[in-house]
Each structure stands twice: as structure tokens, then as C-alpha cells.
C-alpha positions in Angstrom: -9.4 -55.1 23.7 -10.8 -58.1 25.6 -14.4 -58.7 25.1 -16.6 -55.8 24.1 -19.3 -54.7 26.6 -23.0 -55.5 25.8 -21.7 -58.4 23.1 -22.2 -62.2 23.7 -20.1 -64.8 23.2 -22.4 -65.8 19.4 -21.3 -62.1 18.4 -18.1 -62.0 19.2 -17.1 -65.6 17.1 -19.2 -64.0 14.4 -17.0 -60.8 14.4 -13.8 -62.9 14.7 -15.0 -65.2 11.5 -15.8 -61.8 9.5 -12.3 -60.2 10.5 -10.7 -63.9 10.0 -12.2 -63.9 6.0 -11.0 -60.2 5.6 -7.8 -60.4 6.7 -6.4 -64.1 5.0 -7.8 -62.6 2.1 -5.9 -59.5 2.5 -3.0 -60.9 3.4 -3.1 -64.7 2.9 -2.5 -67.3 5.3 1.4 -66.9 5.6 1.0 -63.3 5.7 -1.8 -62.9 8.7 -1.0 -63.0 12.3 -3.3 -64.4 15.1 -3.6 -60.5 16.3 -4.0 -59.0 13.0 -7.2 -60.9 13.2 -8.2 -60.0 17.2 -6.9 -56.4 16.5 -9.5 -56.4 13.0 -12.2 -57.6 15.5 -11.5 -55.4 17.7 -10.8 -58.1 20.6 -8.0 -59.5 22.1 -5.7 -62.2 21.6 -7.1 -64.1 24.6 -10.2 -63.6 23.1 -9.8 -65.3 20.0 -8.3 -68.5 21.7 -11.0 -68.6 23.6 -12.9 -69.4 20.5 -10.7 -70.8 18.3 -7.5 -73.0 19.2 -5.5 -71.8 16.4 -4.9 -69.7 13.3 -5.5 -73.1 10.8 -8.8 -73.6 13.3 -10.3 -70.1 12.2 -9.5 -70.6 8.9 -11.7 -73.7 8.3 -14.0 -72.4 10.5 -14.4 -68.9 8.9 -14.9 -71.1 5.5 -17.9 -73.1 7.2 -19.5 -69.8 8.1 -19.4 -68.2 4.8 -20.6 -71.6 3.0 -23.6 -71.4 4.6 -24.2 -68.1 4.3 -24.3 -68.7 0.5 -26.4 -72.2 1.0 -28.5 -70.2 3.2 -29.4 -67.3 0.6 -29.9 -69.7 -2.0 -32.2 -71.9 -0.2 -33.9 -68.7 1.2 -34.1 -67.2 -2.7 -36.6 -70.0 -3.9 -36.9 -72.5 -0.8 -39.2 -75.1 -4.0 -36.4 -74.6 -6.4 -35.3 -78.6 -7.4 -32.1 -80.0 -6.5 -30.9 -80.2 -9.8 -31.4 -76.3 -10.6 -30.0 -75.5 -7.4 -26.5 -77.5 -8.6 -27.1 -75.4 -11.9 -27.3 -71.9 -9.8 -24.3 -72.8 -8.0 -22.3 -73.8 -11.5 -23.3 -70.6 -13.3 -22.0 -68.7 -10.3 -18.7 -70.2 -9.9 -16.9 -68.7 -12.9 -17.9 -64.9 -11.8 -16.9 -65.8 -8.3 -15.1 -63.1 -6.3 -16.2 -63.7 -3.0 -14.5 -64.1 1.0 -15.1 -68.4 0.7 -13.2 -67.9 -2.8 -10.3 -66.4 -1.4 -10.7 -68.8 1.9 -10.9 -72.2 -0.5 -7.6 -71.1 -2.2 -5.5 -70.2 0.7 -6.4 -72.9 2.7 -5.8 -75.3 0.0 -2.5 -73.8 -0.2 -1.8 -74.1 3.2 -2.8 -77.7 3.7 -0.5 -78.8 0.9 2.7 -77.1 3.3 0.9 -77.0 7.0 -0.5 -80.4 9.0 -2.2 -78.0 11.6 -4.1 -77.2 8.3 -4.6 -80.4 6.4 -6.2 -82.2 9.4 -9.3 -79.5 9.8 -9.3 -79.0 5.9 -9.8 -82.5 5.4 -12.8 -82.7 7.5 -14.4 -79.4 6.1 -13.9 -81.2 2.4 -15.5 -84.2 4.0 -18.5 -82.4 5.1 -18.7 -80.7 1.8 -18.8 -83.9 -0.2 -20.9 -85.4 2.5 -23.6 -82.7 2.0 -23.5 -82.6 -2.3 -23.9 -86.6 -2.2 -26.9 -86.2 0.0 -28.2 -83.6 -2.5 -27.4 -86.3 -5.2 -28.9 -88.7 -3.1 -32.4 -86.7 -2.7 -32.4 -85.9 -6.6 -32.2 -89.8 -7.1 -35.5 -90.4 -4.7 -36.8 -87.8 -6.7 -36.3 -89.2 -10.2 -34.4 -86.2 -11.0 -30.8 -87.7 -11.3 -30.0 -91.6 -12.8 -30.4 -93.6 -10.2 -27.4 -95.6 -11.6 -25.0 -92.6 -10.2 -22.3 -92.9 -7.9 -23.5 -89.8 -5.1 -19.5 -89.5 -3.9 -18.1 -89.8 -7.5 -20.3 -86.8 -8.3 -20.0 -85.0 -5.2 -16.0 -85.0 -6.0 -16.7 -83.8 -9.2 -18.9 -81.1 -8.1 -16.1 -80.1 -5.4 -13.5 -80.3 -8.3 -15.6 -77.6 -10.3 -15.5 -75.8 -7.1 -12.2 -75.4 -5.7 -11.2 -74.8 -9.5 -13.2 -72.2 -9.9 -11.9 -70.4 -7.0 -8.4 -70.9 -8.3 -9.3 -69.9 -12.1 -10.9 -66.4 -12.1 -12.3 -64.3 -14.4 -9.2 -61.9 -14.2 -7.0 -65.3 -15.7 -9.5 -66.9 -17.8 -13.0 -65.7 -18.3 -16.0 -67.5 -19.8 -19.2 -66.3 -21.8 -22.2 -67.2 -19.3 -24.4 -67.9 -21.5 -22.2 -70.6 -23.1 -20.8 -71.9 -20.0 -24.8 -71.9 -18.7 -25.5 -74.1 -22.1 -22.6 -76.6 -20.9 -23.9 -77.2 -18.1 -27.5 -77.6 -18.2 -26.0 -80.0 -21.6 -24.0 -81.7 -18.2 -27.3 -82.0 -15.7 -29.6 -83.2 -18.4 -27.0 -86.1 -19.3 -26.9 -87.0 -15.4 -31.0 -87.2 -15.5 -32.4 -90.8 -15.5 -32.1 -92.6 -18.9 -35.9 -92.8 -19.7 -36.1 -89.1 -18.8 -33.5 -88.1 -21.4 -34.9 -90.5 -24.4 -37.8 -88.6 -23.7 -36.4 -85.2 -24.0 -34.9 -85.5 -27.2 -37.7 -87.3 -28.6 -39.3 -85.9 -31.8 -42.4 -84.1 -31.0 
């Protein structure tokens, strides 16, 4: 099983990071084996080094791929849709998530509590993540959709809390109405919106 005729390089990491989600999902991190991942590939072990320099590498990486997979069919969905409602889409989905990066986030925040080889890449794929929601913040600022007054990195960490917690608290343990858990947070978003934006909302007409 060394590399597959008529497949490139691109397709072969992109087989490896579908087999990688699969599998620690299947098995968790613990549980999987650098071949149980080249065998699900259908590659072998030499291959996947030559992609990835460890197990705790493919992890982290097959949670960047899936990531922006999502990002990238939201964005594709309704490329005019504001900031704001995008950070609502996301929120509404997290509760009914049962998705490959859902299982990912959980068993690599397991690991990186008990592996270093872990931690180190986790820390820079949380990083990123926070890097990216504060520029979002950021953007909604310019745009006079979010207060101005705002700390971007204190709500990006809140945002990432929400996250991570909702991959850890699913439906199956504790499930939420969506049209009440949609009503908290569009009650959350508006109080983020710039002050003269929300006097004017609840104005009397």
C-alpha cells in the first residue's frame, strides 16, 4: 500500500485527513494507531510520514481541514450574509452538532491535557481559531455592526468557549429547544451591537 497509482500527492493528504477524522473518531486518540489510519487510506505507513510527522500532527491537521470545510460552505451558502449573522449560523448549529471536527475538538482536547506532542500543535490550531474570530469581530466593528468598545480576543475566547463546549455537551447528554436557544442568542448578538444601535432598537415606535 505505498502510494496509489494515478493519485497526487494533494489527494493522497486529503485521503489520509478523511481516514485520520474517521478513525480517532471511531476509536479515539488512545485507541488509533498510525496504520489503522494508512491501512483506512489505503496507503502505507511510509506514506503517511511523508505527510505528516506524527499521529498528534494528523490530528490537528485533520481538524484544520474539516474547519474549513464548514467555513467554506457557509461562506459559499450566502457569500453577503453579515458577520454578525454568520456568528448566529454558527451558534444555532453548535448544539445539534454531530459532526468529524466535533469528535476531532474533543479528543484532541483530551489528549493535550495528557500528551505534549499534542498540546504544542493544539495550541497553535486554538491560536489560529481565535486569531480568525477576532478578525471577524474586528471587521464587524469597521462595519458598525458590533460596539466598537469590544475586546476582539475577549470575545473570540468566548466564542471558542461556546465551541469546544458544545462539542463536549451533545444533544444525546443535554439537549436544547432551537428556537429558544436561537432567541438567546440573537438576545446575546444584539447586546454586543454598538450602544446607539441598540437604544434604537428598543425604542418605541
Amino acid at each position: 500500500m505505498g502510494r496509489i497509482a494515478g493519485v497526487t500527492a494533494a489527494e493522497t493528504r486529503e485521503r489520509l485527513l478523511r481516514a485520520a477524522a474517521d478513525v480517532f473518531a471511531q476509536r479515539g486518540y488512545d485507541g488509533t494507531r498510525v496504520a489503522d489510519i494508512a491501512a483506512a487510506a489505503g496507503v502505507s505507513n511510509g506514506a503517511l510520514y511523508a505527510h505528516f510527522g506524527s499521529k498528534a500532527d494528523l490530528l490537528v491537521a485533520a481538524l484544520h481541514a474539516h474547519g474549513r470545510r464548514l467555513l467554506a460552505g457557509l461562506f459559499a451558502a450566502d457569500p453577503n450574509r453579515s458577520i454578525t449573522d454568520l456568528l448566529l449560523v454558527i451558534g444555532r448549529w453548535l448544539p445539534r452538532r454531530r459532526d468529524a471536527p466535533g469528535h476531532l475538538v474533543v479528543e484532541a482536547l483530551v489528549a493535550a491535557r495528557r500528551d505534549q506532542d499534542v498540546a504544542r500543535p493544539m495550541r497553535g490550531y486554538v491560536g489560529e481559531r481565535a486569531d480568525w474570530i477576532a478578525g471577524l469581530v474586528r471587521a464587524a466593528q469597521t462595519g458598525g455592526e458590533l460596539d466598537p468598545a469590544l475586546s476582539p480576543d475577549a470575545l473570540a475566547h468566548f466564542c471558542l468557549l461556546l465551541s469546544m463546549g458544545g462539542a463536549l455537551v451533545t444533544p444525546d447528554l443535554h439537549p436544547v429547544d432551537d428556537a429558544e436557544w436561537t432567541a438567546l442568542l440573537t438576545r446575546v448578538v444584539t447586546a454586543l451591537a454598538p450602544a446607539d444601535t441598540t437604544a434604537q432598537s428598543g425604542a418605541p415606535q
